[in-house]
N, C-alpha and C positions, 0 to 999 in steps of 0.2 A: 078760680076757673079761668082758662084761656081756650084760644082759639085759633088755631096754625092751620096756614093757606099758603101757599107756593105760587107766587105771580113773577113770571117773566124771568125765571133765575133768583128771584129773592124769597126767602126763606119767612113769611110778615105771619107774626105773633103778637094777637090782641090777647090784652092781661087787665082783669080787675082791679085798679089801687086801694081798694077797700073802705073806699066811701062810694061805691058806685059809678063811678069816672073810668073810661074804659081808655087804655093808653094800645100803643100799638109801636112796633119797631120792627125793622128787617135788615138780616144780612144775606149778600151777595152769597149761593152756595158756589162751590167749587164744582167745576164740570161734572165729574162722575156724580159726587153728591146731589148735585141739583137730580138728577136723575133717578136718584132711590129716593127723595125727601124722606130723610131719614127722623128726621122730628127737629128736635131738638139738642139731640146728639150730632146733630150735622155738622162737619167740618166747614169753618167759613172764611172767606177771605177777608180785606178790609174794610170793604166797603156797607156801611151802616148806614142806616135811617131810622127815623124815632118822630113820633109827633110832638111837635111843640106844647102841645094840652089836652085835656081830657074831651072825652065824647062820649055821648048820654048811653052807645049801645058800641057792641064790639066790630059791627059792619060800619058802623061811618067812621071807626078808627082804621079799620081794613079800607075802607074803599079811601080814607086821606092818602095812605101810604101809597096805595096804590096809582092815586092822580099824581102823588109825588115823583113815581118810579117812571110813568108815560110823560113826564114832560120832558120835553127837549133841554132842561141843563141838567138833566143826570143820565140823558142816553151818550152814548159813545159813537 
């Protein structure tokens, strides 16, 4: 089971690892892309993020990524 959210231009996909630990990562979509969020088929540029460890549920892997993506050493 997973769970795709589109925050700010990044593409963040929380995924089960299968002992119940909820993992989460995002890639930067490409302009047009970010635009259809097209799933997981999206076209992406370089830019990744991934949590360092698991989380009890799939929103605090999403909202990690997410305070990851609002702080000021990954905006431009």
């Amino acid at each position: 089971m997973e769970r795709i959210v589109l925050h700010k231009g990044f593409l963040i996909r929380a995924y089960e690892d299968g002992s119940g630990v909820w993992l989460a990562e995002a890639n930067k979509l490409l302009g047009t892309e970010a635009k259809k969020a097209a799933g997981t088929e999206a076209d992406t540029d370089v830019e990744y993020i991934a949590t360092p460890s698991g989380h009890p549920t799939p929103e605090a892997a999403i909202d990690f990524i997410r305070q990851m993506i609002d702080s000021p050493s990954t905006t431009r």
